[in-house]
C-alpha positions in Angstrom: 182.4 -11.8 -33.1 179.1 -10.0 -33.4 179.2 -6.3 -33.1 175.9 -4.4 -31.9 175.2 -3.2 -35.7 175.9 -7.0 -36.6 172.8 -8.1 -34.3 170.5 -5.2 -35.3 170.9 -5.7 -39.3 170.4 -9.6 -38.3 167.5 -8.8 -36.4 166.0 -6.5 -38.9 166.8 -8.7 -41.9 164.7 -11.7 -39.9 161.7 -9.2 -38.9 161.2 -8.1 -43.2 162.1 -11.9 -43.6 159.2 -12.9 -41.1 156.4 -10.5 -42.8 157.0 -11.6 -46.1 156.7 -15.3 -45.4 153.1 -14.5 -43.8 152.2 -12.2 -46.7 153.1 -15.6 -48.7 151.6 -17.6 -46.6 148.5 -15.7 -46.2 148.5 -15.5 -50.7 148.4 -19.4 -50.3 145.4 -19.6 -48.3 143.1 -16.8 -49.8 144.0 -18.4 -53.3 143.1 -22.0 -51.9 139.9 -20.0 -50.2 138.7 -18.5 -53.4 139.0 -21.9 -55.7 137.0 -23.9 -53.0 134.6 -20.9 -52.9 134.3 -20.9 -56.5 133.9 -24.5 -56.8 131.0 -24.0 -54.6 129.2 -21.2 -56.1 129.0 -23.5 -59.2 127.4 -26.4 -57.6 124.8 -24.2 -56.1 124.1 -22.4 -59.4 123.2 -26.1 -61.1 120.4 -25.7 -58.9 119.6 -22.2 -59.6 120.3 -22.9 -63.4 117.8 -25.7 -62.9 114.8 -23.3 -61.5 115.6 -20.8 -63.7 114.9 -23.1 -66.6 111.1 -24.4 -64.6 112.5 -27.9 -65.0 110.0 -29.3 -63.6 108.1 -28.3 -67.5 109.7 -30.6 -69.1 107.7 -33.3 -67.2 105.0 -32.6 -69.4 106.6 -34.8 -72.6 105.8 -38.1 -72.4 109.5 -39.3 -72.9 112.0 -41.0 -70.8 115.2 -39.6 -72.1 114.1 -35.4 -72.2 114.3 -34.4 -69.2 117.6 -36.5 -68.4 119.2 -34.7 -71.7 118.1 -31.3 -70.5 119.1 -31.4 -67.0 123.0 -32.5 -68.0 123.0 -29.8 -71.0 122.4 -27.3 -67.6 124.5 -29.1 -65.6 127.8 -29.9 -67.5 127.6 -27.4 -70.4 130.9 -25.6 -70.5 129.0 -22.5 -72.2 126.6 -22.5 -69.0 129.4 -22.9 -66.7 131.2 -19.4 -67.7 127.7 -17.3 -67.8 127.8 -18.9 -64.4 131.4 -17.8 -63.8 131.0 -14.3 -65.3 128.1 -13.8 -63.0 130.0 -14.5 -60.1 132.7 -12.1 -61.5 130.3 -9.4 -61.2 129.3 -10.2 -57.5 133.0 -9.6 -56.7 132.6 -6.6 -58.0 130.2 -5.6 -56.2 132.2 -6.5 -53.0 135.2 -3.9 -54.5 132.8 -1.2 -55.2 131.6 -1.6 -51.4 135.5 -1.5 -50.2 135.6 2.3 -51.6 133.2 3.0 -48.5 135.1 2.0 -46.0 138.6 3.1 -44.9 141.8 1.4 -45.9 144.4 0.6 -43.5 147.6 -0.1 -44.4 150.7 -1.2 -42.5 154.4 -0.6 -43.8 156.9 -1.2 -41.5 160.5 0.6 -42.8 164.6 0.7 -42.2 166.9 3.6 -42.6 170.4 4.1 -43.0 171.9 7.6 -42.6 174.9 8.7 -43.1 176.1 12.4 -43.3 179.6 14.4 -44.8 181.8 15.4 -43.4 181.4 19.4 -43.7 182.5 23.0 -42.0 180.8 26.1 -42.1 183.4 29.0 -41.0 185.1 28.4 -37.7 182.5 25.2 -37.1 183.2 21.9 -38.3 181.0 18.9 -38.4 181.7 15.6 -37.9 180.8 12.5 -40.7 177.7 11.0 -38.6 175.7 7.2 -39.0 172.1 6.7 -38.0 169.6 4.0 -38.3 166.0 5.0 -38.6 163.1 2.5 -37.6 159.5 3.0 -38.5 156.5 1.1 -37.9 153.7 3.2 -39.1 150.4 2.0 -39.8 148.8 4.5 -42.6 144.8 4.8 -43.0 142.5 6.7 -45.9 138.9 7.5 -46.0 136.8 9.3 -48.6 134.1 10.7 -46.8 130.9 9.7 -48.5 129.0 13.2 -48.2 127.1 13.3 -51.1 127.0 9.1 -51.4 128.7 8.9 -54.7 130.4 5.7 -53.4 127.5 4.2 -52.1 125.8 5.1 -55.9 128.9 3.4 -57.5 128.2 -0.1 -55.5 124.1 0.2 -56.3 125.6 0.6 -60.1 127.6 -2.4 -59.7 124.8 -4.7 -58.0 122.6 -4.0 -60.8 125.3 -4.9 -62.9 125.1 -8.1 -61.5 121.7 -8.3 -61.3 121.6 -7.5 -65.2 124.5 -10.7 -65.8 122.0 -13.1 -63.5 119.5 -12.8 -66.2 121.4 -13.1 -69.3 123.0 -16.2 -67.5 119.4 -17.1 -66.9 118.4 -16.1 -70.7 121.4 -18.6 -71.7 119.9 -21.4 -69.7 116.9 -21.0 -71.3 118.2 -21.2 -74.6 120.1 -24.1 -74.1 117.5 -26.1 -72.5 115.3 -24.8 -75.9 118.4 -25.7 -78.1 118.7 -29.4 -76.8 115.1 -30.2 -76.6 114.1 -29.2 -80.1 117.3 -31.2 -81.3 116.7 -34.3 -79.4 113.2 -34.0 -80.9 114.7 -34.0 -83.8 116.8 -36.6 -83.4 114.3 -39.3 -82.6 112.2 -37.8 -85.7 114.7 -39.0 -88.2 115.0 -42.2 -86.4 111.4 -42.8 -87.2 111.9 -41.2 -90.7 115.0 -43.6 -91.4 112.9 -46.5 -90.8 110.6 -45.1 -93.1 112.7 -44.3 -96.1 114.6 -47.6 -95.7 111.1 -49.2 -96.4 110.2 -46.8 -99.5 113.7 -47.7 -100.9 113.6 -51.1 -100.4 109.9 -50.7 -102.0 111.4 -48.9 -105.2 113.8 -51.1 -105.6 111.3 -53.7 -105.7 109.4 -51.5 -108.1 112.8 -51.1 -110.5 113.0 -55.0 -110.5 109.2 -55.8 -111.3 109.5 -53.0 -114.0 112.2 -54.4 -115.9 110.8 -57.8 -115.9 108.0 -56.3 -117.3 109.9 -54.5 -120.0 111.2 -57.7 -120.7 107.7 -59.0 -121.7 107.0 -56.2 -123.9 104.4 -54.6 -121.0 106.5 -51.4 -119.8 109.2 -49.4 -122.0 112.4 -48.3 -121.3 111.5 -45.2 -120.1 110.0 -46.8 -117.5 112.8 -48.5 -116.5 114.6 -45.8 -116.4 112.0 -43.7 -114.6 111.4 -46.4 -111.8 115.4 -46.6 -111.8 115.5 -43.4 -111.0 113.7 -42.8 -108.0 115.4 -45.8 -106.5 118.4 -44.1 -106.7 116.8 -41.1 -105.2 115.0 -42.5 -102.5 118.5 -44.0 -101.4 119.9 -40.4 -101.6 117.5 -39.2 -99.2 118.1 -42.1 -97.1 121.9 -40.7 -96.8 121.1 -37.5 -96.1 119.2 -38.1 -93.4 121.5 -40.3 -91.6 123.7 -37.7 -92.2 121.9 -34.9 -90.8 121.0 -38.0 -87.7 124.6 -37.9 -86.7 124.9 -33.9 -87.1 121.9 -33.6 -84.7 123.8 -36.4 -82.1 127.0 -34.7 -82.8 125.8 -31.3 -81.4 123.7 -33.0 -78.6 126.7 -34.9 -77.2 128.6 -31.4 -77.4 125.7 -29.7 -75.2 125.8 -32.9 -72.4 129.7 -32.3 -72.5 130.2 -36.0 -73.9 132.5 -37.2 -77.2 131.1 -36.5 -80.1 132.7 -40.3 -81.2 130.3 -41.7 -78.7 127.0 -40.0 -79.7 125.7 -42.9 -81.8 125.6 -44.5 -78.2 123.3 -41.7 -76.8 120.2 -43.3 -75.6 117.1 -42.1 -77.1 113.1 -43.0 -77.1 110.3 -43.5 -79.5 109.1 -40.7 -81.3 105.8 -42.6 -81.6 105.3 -42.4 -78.1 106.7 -38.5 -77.6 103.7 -36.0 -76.9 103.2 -33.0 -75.1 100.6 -33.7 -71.9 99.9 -30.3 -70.9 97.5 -27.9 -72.4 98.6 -24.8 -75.0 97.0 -22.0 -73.8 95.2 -19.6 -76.5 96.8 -16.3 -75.3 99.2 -14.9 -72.9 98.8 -12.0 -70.6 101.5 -9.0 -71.1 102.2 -9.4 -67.7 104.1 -13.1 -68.7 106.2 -10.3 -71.3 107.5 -8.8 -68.9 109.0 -11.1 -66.9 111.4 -12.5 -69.4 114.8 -12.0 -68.7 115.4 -10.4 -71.6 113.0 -7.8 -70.6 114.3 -7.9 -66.9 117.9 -7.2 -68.4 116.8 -4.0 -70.4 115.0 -2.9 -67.5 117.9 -3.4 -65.0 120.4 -1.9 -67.1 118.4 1.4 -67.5 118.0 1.3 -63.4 121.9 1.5 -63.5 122.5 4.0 -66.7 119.7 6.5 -64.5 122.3 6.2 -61.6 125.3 6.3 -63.7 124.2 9.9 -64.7 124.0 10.4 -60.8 127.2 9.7 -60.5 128.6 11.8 -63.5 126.7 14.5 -62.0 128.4 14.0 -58.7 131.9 14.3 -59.8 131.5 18.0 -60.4 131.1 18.1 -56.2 134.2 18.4 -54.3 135.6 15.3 -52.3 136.4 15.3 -49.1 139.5 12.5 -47.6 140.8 11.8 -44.1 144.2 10.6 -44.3 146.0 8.8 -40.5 148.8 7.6 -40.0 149.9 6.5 -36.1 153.3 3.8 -35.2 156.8 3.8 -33.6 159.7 6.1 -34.9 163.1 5.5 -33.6 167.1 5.9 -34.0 168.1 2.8 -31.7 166.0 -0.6 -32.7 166.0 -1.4 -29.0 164.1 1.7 -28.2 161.4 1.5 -31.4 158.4 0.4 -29.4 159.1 2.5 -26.3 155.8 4.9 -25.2 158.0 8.3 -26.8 159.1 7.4 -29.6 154.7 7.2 -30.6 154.2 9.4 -34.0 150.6 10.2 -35.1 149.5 12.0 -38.0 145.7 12.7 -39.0 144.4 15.2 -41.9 141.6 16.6 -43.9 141.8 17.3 -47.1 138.9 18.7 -49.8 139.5 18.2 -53.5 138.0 20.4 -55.9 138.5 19.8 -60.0 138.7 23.3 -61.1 139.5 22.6 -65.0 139.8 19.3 -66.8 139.2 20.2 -70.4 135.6 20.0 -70.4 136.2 15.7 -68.9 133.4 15.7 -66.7 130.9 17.2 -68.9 131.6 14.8 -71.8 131.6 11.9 -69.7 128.1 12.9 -68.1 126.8 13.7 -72.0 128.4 10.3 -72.5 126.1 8.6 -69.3 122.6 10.3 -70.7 123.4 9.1 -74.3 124.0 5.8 -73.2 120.9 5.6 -71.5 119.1 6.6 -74.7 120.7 4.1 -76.1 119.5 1.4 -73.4 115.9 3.2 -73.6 115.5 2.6 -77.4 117.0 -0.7 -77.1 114.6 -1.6 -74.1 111.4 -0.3 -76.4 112.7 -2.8 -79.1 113.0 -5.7 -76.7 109.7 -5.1 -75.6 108.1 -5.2 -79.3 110.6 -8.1 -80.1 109.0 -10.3 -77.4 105.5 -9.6 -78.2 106.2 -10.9 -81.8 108.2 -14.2 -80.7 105.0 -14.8 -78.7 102.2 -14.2 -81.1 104.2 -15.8 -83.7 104.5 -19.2 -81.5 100.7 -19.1 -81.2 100.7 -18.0 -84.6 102.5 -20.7 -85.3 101.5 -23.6 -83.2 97.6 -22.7 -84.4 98.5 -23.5 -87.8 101.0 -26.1 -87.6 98.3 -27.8 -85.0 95.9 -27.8 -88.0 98.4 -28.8 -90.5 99.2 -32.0 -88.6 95.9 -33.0 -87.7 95.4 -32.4 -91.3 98.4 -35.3 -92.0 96.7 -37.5 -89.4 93.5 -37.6 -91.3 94.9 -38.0 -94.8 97.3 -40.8 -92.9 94.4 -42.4 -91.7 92.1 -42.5 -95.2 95.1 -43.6 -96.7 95.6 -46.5 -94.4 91.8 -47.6 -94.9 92.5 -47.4 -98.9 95.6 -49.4 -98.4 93.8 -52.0 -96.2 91.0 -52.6 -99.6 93.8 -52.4 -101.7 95.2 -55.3 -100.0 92.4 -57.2 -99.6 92.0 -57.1 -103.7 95.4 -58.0 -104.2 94.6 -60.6 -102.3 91.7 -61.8 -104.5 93.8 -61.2 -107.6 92.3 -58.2 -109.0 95.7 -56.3 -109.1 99.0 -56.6 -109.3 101.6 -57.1 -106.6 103.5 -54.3 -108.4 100.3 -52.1 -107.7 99.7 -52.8 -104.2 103.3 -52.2 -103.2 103.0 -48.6 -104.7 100.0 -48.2 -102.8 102.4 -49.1 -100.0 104.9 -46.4 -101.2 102.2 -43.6 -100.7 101.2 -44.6 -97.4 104.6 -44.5 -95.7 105.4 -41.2 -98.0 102.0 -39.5 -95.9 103.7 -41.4 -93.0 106.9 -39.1 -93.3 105.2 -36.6 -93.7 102.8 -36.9 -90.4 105.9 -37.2 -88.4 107.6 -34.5 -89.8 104.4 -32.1 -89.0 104.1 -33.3 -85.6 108.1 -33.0 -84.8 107.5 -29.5 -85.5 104.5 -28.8 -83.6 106.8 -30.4 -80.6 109.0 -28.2 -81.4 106.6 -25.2 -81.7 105.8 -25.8 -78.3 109.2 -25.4 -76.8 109.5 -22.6 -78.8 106.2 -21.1 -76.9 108.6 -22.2 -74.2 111.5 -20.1 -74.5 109.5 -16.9 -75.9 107.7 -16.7 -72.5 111.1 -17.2 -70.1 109.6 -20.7 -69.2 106.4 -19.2 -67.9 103.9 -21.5 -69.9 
């Protein structure tokens, strides 16, 4: 048999039962919300990861592969992916700091049981008594924004975001840099390898001829031992610089987000054919300076210490909060919604820190220093950025002339080569001679593609000291 207090705790029970399974079930679809919302706000950042990079600069190298090495660094990079992610973390808070300007509502439905002694006071005596209470209120708070400190706190927080967008964009830039001037670097030694697996082969050629000539009494032992010796050198260097090869594809297939195992398999072009199309220009306007994002993250984040000495300033003023509450009160559960049994509740309250041990004016001593701080550290940016620029003109000017320097020594060289062959060919010298004609000539070689590698590079570099605006 079900009593009446049977039904009402069975009724009760189901209601709290009820709200918790939508709270629940409401959890489930926010959380399912926000991963479909982040997955989203990644795939549109690729493209905003892209411009911020100016990828369509990269057109200017004459190479198949660059660009295509460039654009997965930006898009797969795990490092890129949680700049991306801790920008996004700061546009959410952005969206908390605006919920502080708003009011809250609240709604806590509750269940009393009351149950009283049995007592007697003189000649009166009170019976032992059981009650249920049931409340439905619905409770709501609002600071009243008088003198906008609220409203200061989200423009803080958006230019905290604003200040994360360009060191997210600074990290693009950087990695785009990082796996240009290594791919560059890549193909170099390719060339290079080819090279020094001709000089070696040459010395060793050299070692042979020289000990058959010891043999005949026309070179010592020293020589031997000399021509010996830079074999075994030459095939030292040849080691090393597969070595530092594979380093170099290691790294790049960590950057594209592929196995390292699999980075001899990266696909690569000639470095022969590798040039930059585009023209250098000879100086670059302060205005280009100030648009890096370096520069534009200084700037933004002494925007937001200015304000947050606004706000420190504000807490010294009183606030003022507006607190509601409005629902159903009742004794009997079949009664709780009926028009009487309405409760309402509305207040105003000012709050006014009196003493707190000398808090708020350390904390607004604390705001001002730290925009020193961000001032001096702004100043330095500045002067930073004009270096890294001059010095990649600097730079470029003189590695420009250093290579074409190499190309003209290569190119003598070649000519010298091309008589010397032509005499070996009517027997005035020695096959030994010619072939260590040969050995110079790819030795200038080497060098010519080592000097022009780094006036690629030297470029790119040019690159990333003006935020991509070249």
């Amino acid at each position: 048999m079900f009593t009446k207090k049977k039904i009402e705790y069975t009724i009760l029970f189901l209601f709290i039962l009820f709200s918790q399974q939508s709270v629940f079930a409401n959890f489930d679809e926010i959380t399912s919300y926000d991963l479909k919302y982040k997955s989203a706000k990644l795939k549109c950042s690729c493209e905003y990861r892209l411009n911020s990079i100016n990828f369509g600069w990269w057109e200017n190298f004459s190479d198949p592969y660059l660009k295509n090495y460039v654009f997965l660094a930006i898009e797969k990079n795990h490092d890129l992916k949680k700049a991306a992610l801790k920008t996004e973390e700061y546009r959410q808070s952005v969206r908390q700091e605006l919920s502080h300007e708003i009011p809250s509502l609240t709604f806590a439905p509750g269940f009393a049981r009351i149950k009283t002694a049995r007592n007697q006071i003189a000649d009166f005596e009170f019976a032992q008594t059981r009650s249920n209470i049931y409340a439905i209120p619905f409770f709501t708070s609002y600071e009243a924004d008088i003198f906008l400190k609220n409203h200061d706190k989200t423009k803080s927080a958006k230019l905290k975001k604003q200040s994360a967008e360009y060191e997210e964009k600074a990290a693009n830039i950087a990695m785009a840099s990082d796996v240009a001037s290594i791919y560059i670097n890549i193909i170099k030694l390719d060339k290079i390898i080819e090279t020094q697996k001709k000089i070696a082969s040459i010395r060793k050629d050299i070692y042979e001829l020289t000990k058959e000539r010891e043999k005949s009494g026309l070179a010592s032992v020293y020589d031997v031992t000399y021509t010996n010796r830079l074999h075994t050198q030459s095939e030292i260097e040849l080691n090393d610089l597969i070595k530092q090869r594979n380093l170099y594809l290691h790294k790049l297939a960590v950057y594209i987000d592929a196995p390292s195992s699999c980075a001899g398999n990266l696909k690569r072009g000639s470095f022969d054919n590798i040039e930059y199309k585009n023209q250098i220009p000879e100086s670059i306007s302060s205005e280009t300076v100030c648009m890096r994002p370096d520069i534009m993250k200084a700037e933004t984040d002494l925007k937001k210490a200015k304000i947050d000495i606004r706000i420190a300033r504000k807490d010294f003023l009183p606030s003022f909060k507006i607190f509601g509450i409005a629902g159903y009160n009742s004794l009997l559960l079949e009664r709780l919604f009926d028009w009487e049994n309405i409760m309402a509740l509305i207040a105003i309250g000012a709050f006014e820190k009196i003493y707190t041990g000398g808090n708020l004016t350390a904390a607004l001593r604390i705001k001002k220093l730290k925009f020193e701080q961000l001032f001096e550290a702004y100043k330095q940016a500045e002067l930073n950025a004009f270096q890294e620029i001059n010095d990649s003109l600097c730079t470029i000017k003189y590695d420009t002339n250093k290579d074409n320097g190499n190309l003209k020594k290569l190119k003598l060289e070649k000519s010298n080569l091309k008589l010397v062959e032509e005499r070996y060919k009517a027997g005035i010298i020695s096959y030994l001679e010619y072939i260590q004609y040969q050995e110079t000539t790819l030795s200038l070689q080497t060098e010519k593609d080592n000097s022009k590698a780094q006036r690629l590079i030297d470029y790119i570099s040019l690159y990333k000291a003006t935020g991509t605006k070249l």
